[in-house]
C-alpha positions in Angstrom: -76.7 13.5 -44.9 -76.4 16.6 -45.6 -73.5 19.9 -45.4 -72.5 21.7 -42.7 -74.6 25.0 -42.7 -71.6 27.1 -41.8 -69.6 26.6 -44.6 -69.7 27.9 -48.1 -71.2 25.2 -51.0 -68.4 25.0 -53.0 -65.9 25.3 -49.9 -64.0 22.0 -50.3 -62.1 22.4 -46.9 -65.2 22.0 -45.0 -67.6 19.7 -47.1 -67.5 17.2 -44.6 -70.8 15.7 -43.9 -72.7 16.4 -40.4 -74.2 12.5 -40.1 -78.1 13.5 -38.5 -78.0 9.8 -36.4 -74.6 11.4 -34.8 -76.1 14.6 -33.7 -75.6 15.4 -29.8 -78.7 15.7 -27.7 -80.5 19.3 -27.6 -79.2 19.6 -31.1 -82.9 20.7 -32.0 -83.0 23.6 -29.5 -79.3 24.7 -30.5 -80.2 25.0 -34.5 -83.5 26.8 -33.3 -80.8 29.4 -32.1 -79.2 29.2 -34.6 -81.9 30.1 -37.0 -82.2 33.4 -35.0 -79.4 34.2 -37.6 -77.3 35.9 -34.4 -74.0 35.2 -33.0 -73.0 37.3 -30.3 -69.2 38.0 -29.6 -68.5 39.1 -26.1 -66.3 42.0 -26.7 -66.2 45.8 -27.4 -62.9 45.6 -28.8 -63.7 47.2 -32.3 -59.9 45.9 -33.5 -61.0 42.2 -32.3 -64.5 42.7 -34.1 -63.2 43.5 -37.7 -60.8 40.5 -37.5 -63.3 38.5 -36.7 -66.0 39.5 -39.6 -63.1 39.4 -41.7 -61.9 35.8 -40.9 -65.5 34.8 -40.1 -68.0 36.8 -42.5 -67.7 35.5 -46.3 -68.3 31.9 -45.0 -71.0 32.3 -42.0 -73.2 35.4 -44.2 -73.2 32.8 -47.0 -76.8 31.9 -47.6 -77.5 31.9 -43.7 -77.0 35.6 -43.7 -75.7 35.4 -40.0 -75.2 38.2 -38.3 -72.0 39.0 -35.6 -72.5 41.2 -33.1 -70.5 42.9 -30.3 -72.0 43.3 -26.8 -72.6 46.5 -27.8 -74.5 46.2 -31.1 -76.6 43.5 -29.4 -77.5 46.1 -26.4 -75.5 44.4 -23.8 -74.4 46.0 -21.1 -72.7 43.9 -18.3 -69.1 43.8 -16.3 -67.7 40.8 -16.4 -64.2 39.9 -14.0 -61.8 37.9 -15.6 -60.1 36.0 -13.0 -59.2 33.1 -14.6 -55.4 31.6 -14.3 -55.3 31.0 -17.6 -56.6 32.7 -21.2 -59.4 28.9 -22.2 -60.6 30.0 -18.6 -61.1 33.7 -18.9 -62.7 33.1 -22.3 -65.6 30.8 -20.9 -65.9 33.3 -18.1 -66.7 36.2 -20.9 -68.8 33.8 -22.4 -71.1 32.3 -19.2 -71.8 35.6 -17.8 -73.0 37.1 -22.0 -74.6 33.7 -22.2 -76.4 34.3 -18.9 -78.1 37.7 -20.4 -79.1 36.3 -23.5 -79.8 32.5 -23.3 -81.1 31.9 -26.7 -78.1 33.0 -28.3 -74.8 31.1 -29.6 -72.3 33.6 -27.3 -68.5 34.0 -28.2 -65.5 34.9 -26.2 -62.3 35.3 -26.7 -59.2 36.0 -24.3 -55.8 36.5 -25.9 -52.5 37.9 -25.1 -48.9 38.4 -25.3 -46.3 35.9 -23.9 -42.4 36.6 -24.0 -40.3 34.2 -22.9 -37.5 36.4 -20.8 -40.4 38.2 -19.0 -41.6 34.7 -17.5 -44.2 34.7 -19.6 -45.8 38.5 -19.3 -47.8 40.1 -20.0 -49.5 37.3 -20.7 -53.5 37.0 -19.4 -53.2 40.6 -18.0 -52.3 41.9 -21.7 -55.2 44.0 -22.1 -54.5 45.5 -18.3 -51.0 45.7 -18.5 -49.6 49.3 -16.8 -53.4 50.1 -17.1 -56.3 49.4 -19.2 -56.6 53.2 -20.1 -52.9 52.9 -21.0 -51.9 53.3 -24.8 -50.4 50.5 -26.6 -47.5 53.1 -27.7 -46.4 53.3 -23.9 -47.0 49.5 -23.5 -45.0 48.7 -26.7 -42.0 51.1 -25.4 -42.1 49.8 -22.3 -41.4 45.9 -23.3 -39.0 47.1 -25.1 -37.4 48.9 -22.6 -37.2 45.9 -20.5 -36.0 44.1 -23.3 -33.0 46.2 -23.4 -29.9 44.8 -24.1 -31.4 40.9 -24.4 -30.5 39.3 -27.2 -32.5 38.1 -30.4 -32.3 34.5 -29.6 -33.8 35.1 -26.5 -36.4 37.4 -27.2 -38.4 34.8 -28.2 -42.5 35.5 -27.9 -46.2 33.9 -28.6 -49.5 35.6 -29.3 -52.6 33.3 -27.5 -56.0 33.0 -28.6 -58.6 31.1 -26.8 -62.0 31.2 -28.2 -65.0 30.0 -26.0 -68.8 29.5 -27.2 -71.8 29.3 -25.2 -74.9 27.0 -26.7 -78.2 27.8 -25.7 -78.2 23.6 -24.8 -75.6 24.6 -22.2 -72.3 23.4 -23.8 -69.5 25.0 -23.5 -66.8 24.5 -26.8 -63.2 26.2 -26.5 -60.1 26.0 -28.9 -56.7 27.3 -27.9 -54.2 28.7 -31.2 -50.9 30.3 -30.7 -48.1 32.2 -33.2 -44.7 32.3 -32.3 -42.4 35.0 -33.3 -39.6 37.3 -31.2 -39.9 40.7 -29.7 -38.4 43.5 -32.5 -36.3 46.2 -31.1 -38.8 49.5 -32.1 -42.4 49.8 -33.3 -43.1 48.6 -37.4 -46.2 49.3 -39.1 -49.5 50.8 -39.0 -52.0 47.8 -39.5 -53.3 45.5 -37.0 -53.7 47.0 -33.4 -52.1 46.5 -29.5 -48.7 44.7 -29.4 -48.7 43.8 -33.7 -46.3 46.3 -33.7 -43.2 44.7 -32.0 -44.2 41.1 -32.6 -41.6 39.9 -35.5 -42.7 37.2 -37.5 -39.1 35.7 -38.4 -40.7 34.0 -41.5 -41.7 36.7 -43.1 -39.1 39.3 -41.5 -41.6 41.8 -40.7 -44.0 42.8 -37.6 -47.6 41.4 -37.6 -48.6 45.3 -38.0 -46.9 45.0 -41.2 -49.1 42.4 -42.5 -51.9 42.9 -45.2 -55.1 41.8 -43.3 -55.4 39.2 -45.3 -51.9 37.3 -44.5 -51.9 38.4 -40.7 -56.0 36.4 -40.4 -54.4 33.4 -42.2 -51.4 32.8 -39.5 -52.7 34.5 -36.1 -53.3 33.2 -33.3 -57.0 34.6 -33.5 -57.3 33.2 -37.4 -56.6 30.1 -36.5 -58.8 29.4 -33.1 -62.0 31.2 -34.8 -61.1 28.6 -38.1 -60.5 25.7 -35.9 -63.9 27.1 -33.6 -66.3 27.4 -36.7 -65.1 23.8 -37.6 -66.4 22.4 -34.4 -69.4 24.1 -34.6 -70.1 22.4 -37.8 -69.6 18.9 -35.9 -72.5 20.0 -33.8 -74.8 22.0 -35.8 
């Protein structure tokens, strides 16, 4: 038996063995990939990019020295059309058509969003296109909370959804699905994180996600959670 190669040696949540009798078919052709030391993430969202190497990079550069790129840093250039009904299906989508370009390479996607309750659900998978993908997140935050106006807290209740989709050169397709719950505030709070983290309240802690430290907003996100919970089943198959 032996450790899974993702994780850090003295990482005691993930020494778990990976059994080598219990290892799926094209195994061999998936760790060839994976010795190309790449992982490619199919985004050019630079705010989506430093989460990830911050909730991915200790672990994954340990020893393996594994590198993460964006579409862009790999020098790929493709238009992909999300029109999935749901954020698991948009994330595969993102990650078939990268996948396509560059077969030999584990491929990441993500899809995530903003849910509020009142607002049946919206803005939900259209998030990044809501009133405009050219559109600020300063007019999209007002905006919310204009329609929000005069609703009360108990019913400004809201979820930020992460789905995270990876392509293996052996043609599987893995996908995990996290969520936080919190309300809609009533004005923007904060400078850090990025898009809607500034009116998603965290009743817990009493403040916005965008008034976080890095470091506590990646240990209770939604996207902290699905790339933890992603980079544990890819140690069940690597």
């Amino acid at each position: 038996m032996q450790f899974c190669r993702f994780m850090k040696k003295n990482d005691k949540k993930c020494m778990r063995p990976c059994i080598h009798s219990l290892r799926p078919a094209g195994f061999g052709k998936v760790w060839q990939s994976f010795k190309m030391k790449k992982i490619i993430f199919a985004t050019g969202n630079q705010g989506k990019m430093k989460e990830i190497r911050e909730i991915w990079g200790d672990s994954l550069l340990q020893g393996e020295e594994v590198e993460i790129l964006s579409m862009k840093e790999a020098g790929i250039q493709t238009d992909i059309v999300e029109d999935g009904s749901s954020f698991t299906e948009n994330a595969v989508i993102k990650a078939k058509a990268v996948a396509a370009l560059v077969p030999d390479a584990i491929v990441m996607a993500d899809d995530s969003g903003l849910e509020i309750d009142y607002l049946n659900k919206e803005p939900g998978i259209y998030s990044a296109r809501y009133l405009g993908e050219n559109t600020s997140y300063q007019i999209k935050n007002a905006n919310l909370i204009e329609r929000l106006s005069g609703v009360p807290e108990e019913k400004r209740t809201a979820r930020f959804v992460c789905a995270i989709a990876c392509a293996l050169p052996d043609g599987r397709m893995l996908t995990e699905l996290a969520t936080i719950e919190g309300r809609i505030g009533y004005e923007e709070r904060g400078k850090n994180g990025f898009g809607f983290d500034p009116i998603f309240m965290v009743p817990e802690y009493g403040v916005s996600t965008a008034e976080l430290s890095e470091e506590e907003k990646n240990r209770i996100s939604h996207r902290g959670k699905a790339l933890r919970a992603m980079k544990e089943k890819l140690c069940s198959v690597l």
